[in-house]
Structure formats: structure tokens, C-alpha cells
C-alpha positions as CSV (number, residue, x, y, z in Angstrom):
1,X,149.8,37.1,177.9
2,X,150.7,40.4,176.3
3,X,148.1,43.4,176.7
4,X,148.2,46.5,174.1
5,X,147.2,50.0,175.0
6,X,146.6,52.6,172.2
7,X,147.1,55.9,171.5
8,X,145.5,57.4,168.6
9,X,146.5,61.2,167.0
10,X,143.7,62.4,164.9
11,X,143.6,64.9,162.7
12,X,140.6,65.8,160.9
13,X,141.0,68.3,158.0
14,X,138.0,69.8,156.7
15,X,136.4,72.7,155.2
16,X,135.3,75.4,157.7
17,X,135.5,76.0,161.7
18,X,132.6,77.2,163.5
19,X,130.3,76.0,166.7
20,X,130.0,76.2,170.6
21,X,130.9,72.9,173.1
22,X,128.8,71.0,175.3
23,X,132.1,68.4,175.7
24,X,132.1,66.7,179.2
25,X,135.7,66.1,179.7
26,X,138.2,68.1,182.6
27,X,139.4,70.7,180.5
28,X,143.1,71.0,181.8
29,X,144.4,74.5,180.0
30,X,143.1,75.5,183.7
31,X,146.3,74.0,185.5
32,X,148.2,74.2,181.9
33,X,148.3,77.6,180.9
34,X,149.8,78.6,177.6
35,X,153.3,80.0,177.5
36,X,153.8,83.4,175.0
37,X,156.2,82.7,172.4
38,X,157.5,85.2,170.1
39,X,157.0,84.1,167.0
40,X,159.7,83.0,165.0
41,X,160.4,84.1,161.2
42,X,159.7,81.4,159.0
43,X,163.1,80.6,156.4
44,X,163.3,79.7,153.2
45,X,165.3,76.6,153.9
46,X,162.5,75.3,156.0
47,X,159.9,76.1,153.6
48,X,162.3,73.8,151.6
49,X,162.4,71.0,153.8
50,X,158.8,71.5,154.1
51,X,158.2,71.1,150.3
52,X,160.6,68.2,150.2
53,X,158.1,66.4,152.7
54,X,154.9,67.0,151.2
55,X,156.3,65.6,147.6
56,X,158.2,62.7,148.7
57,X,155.0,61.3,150.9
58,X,153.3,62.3,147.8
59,X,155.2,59.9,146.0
60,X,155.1,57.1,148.4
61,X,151.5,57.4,148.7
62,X,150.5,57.2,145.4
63,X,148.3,53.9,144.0
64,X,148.6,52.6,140.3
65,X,145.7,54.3,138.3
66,X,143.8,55.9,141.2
67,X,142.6,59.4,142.0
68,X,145.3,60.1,144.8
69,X,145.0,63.1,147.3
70,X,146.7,63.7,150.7
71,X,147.3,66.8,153.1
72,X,151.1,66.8,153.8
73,X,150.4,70.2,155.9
74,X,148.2,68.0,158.3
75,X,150.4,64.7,158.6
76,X,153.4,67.2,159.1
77,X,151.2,68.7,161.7
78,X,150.4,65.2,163.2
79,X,153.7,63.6,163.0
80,X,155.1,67.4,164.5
81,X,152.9,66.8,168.1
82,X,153.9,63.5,167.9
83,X,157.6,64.2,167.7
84,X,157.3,66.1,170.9
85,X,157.0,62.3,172.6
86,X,159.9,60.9,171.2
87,X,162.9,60.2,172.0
88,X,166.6,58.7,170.8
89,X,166.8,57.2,168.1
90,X,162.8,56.9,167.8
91,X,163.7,61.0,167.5
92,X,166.0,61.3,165.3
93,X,164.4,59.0,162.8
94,X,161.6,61.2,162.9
95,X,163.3,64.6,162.3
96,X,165.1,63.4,159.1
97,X,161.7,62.1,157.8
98,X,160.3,65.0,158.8
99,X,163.1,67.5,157.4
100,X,164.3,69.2,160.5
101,X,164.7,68.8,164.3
102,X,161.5,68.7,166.7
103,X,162.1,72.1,168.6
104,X,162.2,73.8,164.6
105,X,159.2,71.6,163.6
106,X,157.5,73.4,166.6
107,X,158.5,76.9,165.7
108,X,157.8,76.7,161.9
109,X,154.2,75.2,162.7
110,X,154.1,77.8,165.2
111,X,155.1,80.7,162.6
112,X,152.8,79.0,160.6
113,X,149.8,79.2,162.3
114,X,150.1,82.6,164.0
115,X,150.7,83.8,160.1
116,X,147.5,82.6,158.5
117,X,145.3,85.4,157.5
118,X,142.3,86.5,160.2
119,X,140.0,87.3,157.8
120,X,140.5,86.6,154.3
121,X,138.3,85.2,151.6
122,X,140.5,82.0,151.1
123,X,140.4,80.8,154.5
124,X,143.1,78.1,155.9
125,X,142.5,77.3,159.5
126,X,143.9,75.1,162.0
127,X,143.4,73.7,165.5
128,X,144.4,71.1,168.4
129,X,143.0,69.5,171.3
130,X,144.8,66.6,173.3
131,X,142.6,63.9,175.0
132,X,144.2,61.5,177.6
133,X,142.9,59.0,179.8
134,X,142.4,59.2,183.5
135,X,144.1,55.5,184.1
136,X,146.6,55.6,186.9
137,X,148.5,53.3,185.2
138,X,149.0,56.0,182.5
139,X,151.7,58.9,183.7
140,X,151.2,61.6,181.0
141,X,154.5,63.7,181.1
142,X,153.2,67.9,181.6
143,X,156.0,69.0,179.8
144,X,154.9,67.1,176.4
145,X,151.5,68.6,177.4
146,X,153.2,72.3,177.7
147,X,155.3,72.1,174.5
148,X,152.2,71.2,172.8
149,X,149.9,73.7,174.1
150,X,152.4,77.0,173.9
151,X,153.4,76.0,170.2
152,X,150.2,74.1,168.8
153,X,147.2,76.3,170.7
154,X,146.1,72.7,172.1
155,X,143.4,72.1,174.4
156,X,144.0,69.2,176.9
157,X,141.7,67.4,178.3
158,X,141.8,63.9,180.9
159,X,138.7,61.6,180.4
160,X,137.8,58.1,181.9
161,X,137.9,56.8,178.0
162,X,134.8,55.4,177.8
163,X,131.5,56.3,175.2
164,X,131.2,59.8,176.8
165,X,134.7,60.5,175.9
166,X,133.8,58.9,172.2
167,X,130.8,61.5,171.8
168,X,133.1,64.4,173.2
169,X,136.0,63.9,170.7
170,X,133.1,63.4,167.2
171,X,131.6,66.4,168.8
172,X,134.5,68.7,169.6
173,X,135.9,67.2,165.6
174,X,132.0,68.0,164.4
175,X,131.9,71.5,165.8
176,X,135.3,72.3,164.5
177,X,134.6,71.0,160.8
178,X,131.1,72.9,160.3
179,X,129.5,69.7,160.9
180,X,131.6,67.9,157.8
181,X,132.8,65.2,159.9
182,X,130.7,63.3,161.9
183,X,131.3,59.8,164.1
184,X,134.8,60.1,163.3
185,X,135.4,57.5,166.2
186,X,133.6,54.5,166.0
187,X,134.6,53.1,169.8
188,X,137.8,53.3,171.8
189,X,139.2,50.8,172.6
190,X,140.2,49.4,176.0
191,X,143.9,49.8,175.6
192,X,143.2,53.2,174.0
193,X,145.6,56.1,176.4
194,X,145.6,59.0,174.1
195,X,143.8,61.5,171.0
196,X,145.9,64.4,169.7
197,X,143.4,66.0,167.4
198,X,144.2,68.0,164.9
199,X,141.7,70.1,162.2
200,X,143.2,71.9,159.1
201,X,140.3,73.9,157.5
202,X,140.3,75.6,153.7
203,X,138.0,77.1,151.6
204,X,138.0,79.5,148.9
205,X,136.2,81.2,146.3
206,X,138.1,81.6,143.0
207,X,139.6,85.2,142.0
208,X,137.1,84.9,139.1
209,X,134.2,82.5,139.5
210,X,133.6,80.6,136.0
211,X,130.2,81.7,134.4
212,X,127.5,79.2,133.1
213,X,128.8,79.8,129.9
214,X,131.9,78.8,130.5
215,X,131.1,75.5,131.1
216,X,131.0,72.7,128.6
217,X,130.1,69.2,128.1
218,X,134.0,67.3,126.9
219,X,135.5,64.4,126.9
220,X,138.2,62.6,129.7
221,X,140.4,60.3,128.4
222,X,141.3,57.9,131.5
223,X,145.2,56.8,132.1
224,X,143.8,53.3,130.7
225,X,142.4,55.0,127.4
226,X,139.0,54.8,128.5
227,X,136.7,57.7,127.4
228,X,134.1,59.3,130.3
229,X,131.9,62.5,129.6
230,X,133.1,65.1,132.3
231,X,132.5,68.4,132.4
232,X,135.4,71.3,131.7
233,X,135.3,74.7,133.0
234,X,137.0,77.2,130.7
235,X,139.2,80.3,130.9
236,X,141.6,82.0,130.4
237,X,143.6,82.6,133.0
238,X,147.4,84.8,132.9
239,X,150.6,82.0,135.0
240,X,152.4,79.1,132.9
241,X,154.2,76.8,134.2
242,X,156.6,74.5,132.2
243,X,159.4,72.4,132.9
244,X,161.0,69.4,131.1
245,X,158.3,66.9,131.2
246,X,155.1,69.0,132.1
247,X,153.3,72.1,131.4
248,X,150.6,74.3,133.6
249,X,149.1,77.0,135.2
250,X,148.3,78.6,138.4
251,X,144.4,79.6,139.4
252,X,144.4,82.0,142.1
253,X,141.4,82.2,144.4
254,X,140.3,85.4,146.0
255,X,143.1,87.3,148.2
256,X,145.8,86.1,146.0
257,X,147.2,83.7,148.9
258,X,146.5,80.4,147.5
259,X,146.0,78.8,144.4
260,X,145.5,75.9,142.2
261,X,148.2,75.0,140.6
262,X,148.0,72.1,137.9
263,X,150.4,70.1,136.3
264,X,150.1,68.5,132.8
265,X,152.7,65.6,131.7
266,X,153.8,65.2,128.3
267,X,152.0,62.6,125.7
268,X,154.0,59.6,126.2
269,X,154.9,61.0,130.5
270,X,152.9,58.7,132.7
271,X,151.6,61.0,136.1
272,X,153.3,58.0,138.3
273,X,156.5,58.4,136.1
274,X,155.8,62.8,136.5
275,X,155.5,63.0,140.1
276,X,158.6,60.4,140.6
277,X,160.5,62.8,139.3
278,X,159.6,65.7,141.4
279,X,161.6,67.0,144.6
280,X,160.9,69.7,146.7
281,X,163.6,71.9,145.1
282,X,161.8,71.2,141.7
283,X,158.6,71.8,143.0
284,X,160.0,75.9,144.4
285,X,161.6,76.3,140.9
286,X,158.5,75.4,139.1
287,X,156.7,78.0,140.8
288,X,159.6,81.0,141.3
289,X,160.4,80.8,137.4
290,X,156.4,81.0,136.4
291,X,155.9,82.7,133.4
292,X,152.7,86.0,133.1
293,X,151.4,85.1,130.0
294,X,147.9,84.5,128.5
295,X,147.0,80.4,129.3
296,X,143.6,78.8,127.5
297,X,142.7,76.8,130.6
298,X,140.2,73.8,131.6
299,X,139.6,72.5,134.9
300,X,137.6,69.2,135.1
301,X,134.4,69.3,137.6
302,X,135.5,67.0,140.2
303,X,135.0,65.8,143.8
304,X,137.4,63.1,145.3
305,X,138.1,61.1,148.4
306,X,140.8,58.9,149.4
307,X,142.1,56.4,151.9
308,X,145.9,55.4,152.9
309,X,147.6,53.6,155.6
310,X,150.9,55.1,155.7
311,X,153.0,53.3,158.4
312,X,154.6,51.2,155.9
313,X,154.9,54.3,153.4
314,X,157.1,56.1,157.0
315,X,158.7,53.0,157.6
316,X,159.9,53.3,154.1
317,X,160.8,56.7,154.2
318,X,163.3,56.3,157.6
319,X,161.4,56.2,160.5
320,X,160.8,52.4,161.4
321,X,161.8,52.7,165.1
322,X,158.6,54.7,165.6
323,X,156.4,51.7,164.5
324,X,158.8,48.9,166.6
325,X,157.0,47.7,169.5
326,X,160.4,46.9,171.6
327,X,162.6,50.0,170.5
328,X,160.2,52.6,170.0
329,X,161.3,55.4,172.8
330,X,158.2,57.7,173.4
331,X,159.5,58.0,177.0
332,X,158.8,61.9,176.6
333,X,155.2,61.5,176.0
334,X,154.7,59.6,179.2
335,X,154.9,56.1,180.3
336,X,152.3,53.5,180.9
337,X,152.3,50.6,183.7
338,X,151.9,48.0,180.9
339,X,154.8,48.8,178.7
340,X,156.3,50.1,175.8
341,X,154.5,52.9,173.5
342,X,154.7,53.1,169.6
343,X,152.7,54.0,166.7
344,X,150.9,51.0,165.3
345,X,148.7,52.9,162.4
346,X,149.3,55.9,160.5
347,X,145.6,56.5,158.9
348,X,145.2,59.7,155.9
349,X,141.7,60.1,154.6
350,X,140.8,63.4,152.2
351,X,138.5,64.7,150.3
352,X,138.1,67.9,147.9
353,X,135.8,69.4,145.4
354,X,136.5,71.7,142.6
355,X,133.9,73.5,141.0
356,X,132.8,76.6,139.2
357,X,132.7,78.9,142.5
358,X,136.3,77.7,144.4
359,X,137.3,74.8,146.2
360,X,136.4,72.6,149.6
361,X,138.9,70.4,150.8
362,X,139.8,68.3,153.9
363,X,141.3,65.1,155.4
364,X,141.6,62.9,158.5
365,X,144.7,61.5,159.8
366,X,145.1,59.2,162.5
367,X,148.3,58.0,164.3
368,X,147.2,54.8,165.8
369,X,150.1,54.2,168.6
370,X,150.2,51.1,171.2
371,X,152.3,50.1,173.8
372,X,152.9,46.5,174.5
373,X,153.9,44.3,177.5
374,X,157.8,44.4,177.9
375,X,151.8,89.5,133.1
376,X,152.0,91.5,129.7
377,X,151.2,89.5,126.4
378,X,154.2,88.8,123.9
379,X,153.1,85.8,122.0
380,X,150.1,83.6,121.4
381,X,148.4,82.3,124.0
382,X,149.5,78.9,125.8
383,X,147.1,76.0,126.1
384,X,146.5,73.6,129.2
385,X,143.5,71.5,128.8
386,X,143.0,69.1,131.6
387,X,140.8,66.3,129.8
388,X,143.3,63.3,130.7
389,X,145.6,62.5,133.9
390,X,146.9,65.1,135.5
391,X,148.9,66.5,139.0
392,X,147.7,69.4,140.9
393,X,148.2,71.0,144.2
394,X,146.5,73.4,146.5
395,X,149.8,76.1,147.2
396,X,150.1,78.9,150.1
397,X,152.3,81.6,148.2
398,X,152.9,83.4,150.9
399,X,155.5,80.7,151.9
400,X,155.2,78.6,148.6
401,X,154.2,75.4,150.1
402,X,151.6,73.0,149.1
403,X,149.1,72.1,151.7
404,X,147.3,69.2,149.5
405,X,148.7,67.4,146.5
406,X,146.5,65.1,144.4
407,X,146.1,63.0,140.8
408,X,143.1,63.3,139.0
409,X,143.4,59.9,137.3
410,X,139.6,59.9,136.3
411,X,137.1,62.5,136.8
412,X,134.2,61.4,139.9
């Protein structure tokens, strides 16, 4: 009879970072200590490949009619620790999904990280802690433990895997989402081995907070031509963005960092037809060739959450070996007394909130894996009212990369 053991990766991505521990596992950075790295220069070409990712797991995630949003920063950051395991084939899948090799995919999340601003007033955070069980039969290998603590920051700690261990991973996710996340694991499992988890933090005040008055009662029109009262927020804000089937703008938020950066499709340009025909290399242009000009703006009042499971979206994308319960070869991550190890669920939930001060946002990603038995004016103002479907994204222009891409198909 054929016995499964798990190991889950979860990332929770969420709006702030804050609290002390009371956690009852070993804590193991005492015999793993963190290795200095100098930290690589992040390239352009990587930022690239980056880009590339986020849009086409943008576009493989997408549901007919349906508010959409993901964190392509956090399942890069997922998939990235997982990589570290691999091996093979099971390896080399992964890197071409992923747009480069592991030991780059370390350094660039590395750069990454050590990059972000300390203190800014649009604040994107990250962090990692690895959870293992203390089953003999499970041999965790130190130096997937190593690579993972020098390049990801990660704590490490070996538990028996049982409801104490449940309460210390919700609270260590609670603490380190400012209490947004809470119960994120339900049980675990008996044949669960492993948790690599993950949290990607952001929030940010706009550059210039919209006033009362500047917000009006209007009208949605749906992808369906359904009519809903929403609320717009108006302004006028000073980046375009056009190409051949859409037009946009850019929204900074205080610091100048990040900003939202919306996407309106041409009557008669569905959004699913839009973002089809976006690639990373479109995405970079769209943004390098913006245009400072005066843009009449309207941002919909919205709040939105969404659910994927996205192991048949990787399969799809080149990486089946991963999910193959025979050929899978995480040999690097360890090995279990029971058999093979390979990723049975890749699980992506978000949410995000736009509204007349900034912007929350979050998600949660889990890799479930298993192993089995054997600016000056020159002309007129532009216009970009957002009162039907529309794409949007949540951009780091310090590298020009998207950290969350979304549809507003309806306004909730």
C-alpha cells in the first residue's frame, strides 16, 4: 500500500511586518549560521526575465470574467527556495520556467531583498523561515538549508510536526503579517516533512492622497455589459501610457519607488485578449517610453481577493517533472525513508485594497510537495477613466518589475 509524505512551501504575502515570538520549535540558525554574501548587482536582462515571468503566469492564471490578482514576486520567491532542492531534469525544468538558473535566481532575490528601502513610506518587505520535521526517516540535506539561509535570510527550525508545530507556523505567519493572516494552517498532515515560509509585505500611501471632493458616485460597466454603482476617485495625475491596443497612466505613491500603473484596452479589446498579448519585453517598453503629460484619471474604489491552484498552470508552462511522483529529483532537498519527493499543489491566494489614502496588498502561496512509495504640458490633457474592465499592476521602478498584477473585471 503506498504512503505519501508532504511538504508544503508557504508564502504568505501581506500588508505589514511587526511582532515578537513565543514559537516553541528548535531554532537551528544556532548550528546554521548565515554566510555573508556580497551582494550582487542586479542586470537588466534579469529584470527581463523577471518581467517575462510575472506576465506569462499572469496570463496562465487568468479566469474568464473574474477579478484576477496574483504576486509573481512571491511565487518567484517560492518556486526560487524550492529550486534550491532540485535536481536534473526536475532542475532544469524549473529554471527555464523560472527565466534563469537556480544559483542567479538566488543572487537576484538576494540583490533584491538587501535593495529594498529601510525606511520609506511605501514599504515592501520580505522574509523566510523553514520548518522541518524531526522524523528520522526524514534526512534534511544542511546544504539546501545553508543556500537558503545565506541567500533568503531564512530561519530554520526542526519540530515533531504535530498541533504545536501548527500554532508555531500561524503564529510566526501572524506576527509577520501585522496580525492579517491568521490560522493559515488548518492541520498538518501525517505525511507532512516540510514548510518554507515565505511573507512579502507592501503598503503605501499615495504621492497625493485624493480629497473628499474628489470622490464621486459613477457608473461601472461590467465585461458582460452589466451596469454597478461604484465609486471613482478623480485626478489628475502627470504619466501616459499608450501602446497599440491600450492606453494608461502611472500613480506614484509616496517615495516615488512604486506605483500603480493601469492599463485601459481599446473599445472593442477584450482584457483576456489585452493581457494575451503582453510579454515581458512589452511590459519594459510600455513603461521606459512613458510619456509626462497632464492625464484626467479615475481609479475605481476596490478591494479584491483571489484563489488559484497553479500546478497545472506550471505544468503548462514547462515544468511537469516537478509535479511527477516517479521522476521528480528533489534529491538536493533531502531524502525520505518512504520514497520519492515532488510538488503535489501549487496554492496562490491575494488580496488588495485601493482607496483614497494608498494601497494594502498581500497573498499566500503554498507549494504542497509529497513524496510517494517507490512632465511639461504641450497639448490637451489625456483622459483614462477606469469605469469598465481594466489591467493594472503594482511596479518597483527602481528595477521596473511588477510585484502584483491584477484585472478589475467588476468593482467589489
Amino acid at each position: 500500500m503506498k504512503k505519501f509524505l508532504s511538504i508544503c512551501l508557504v508564502i504568505c504575502v501581506l500588508e505589514a511586518l511587526t511582532g515578537c515570538s513565543t514559537i516553541q520549535a528548535t531554532d537551528l540558525m544556532i548550528d546554521i549560521q548565515k554566510n555573508e554574501i556580497i551582494s550582487p548587482v542586479i542586470l537588466e536582462e534579469q529584470n527581463v526575465a523577471v518581467t517575462d515571468f510575472a506576465v506569462r503566469l499572469f496570463q496562465q492564471s487568468m479566469k474568464a470574467g473574474e477579478n484576477t490578482l496574483i504576486s509573481p514576486l512571491s511565487i518567484l520567491a517560492a518556486l526560487s527556495m524550492t529550486a534550491n532542492g532540485a535536481d536534473g531534469e526536475t532542475l532544469s525544468q524549473m529554471e527555464s520556467v523560472l527565466g534563469m538558473p537556480a544559483e542567479e535566481l538566488n543572487a537576484y532575490m538576494y540583490a533584491y531583498m538587501q535593495g529594498l528601502p529601510k525606511a520609506n513610506a511605501g514599504k515592501l518587505a520580505l522574509a523566510n523561515s523553514i520548518w522541518f520535521t524531526d522524523d528520522e526517516k526524514f534526512t534534511v540535506n544542511r546544504e539546501f538549508l545553508q543556500t537558503n539561509a545565506d541567500y533568503y535570510g531564512a530561519g530554520i527550525y526542526e519540530t515533531p510536526f504535530n498541533d504545536t508545530t501548527r500554532k508555531d507556523i500561524n503564529l510566526w505567519v501572524e506576527e509577520n503579517t501585522d496580525g492579517m493572516v491568521k490560522d493559515l494552517l488548518d492541520e498538518i498532515p501525517e505525511e507532512a516533512i516540510m514548510y518554507l515560509v515565505n511573507s512579502l509585505a507592501f503598503e503605501a500611501e499615495w504621492q497625493k492622497v485624493y480629497e473628499e471632493v474628489q470622490v464621486r458616485e459613477a457608473i461601472f460597466t461590467k465585461d458582460n455589459g452589466d451596469k454597478q454603482k461604484t465609486e471613482l476617485m478623480y485626478a489628475s495625475e502627470n504619466v501616459y501610457l499608450k501602446d497599440e491596443h491600450a492606453k494608461g497612466f502611472m500613480k506614484y505613491y509616496e517615495g516615488n519607488q512604486y506605483a500603480f500603473v493601469a492599463l485601459l484596452p481599446e473599445e472593442g479589446i477584450s482584457v483576456d485578449a489585452y493581457v494575451h498579448s503582453l510579454t515581458g519585453e512589452k511590459i519594459r517598453a510600455l513603461l521606459e517610453n512613458a510619456e509626462s503629460t497632464s492625464v484626467d484619471t479615475a481609479i475605481p474604489k476596490f478591494e479584491t481577493e483571489y484563489e488559484v491552484e497553479m500546478s497545472d498552470i506550471l505544468k503548462g508552462m514547462g515544468m511537469p517533472l516537478a509535479f511527477d511522483p516517479d521522476f521528480a529529483d528533489f534529491t538536493r532537498l533531502g531524502t525520505h525513508g518512504d520514497g520519492n519527493i515532488y510538488i503535489n499543489r501549487v496554492l496562490h491566494k491575494t488580496f488588495l485594497s485601493v482607496a483614497e489614502k494608498g494601497t494594502k496588498a498581500g497573498a499566500a502561496t503554498a507549494v504542497e510537495m509529497v513524496t510517494e512509495s517507490a512632465m511639461e504640458m504641450k497639448e490637451e490633457p489625456k483622459e483614462v477613466i477606469l469605469d469598465r474592465p481594466f489591467v493594472y499592476m503594482l511596479v518597483d521602478f527602481d528595477q521596473q518589475i511588477p510585484f502584483f498584477i491584477g484585472t478589475v473585471m467588476r468593482v467589489e
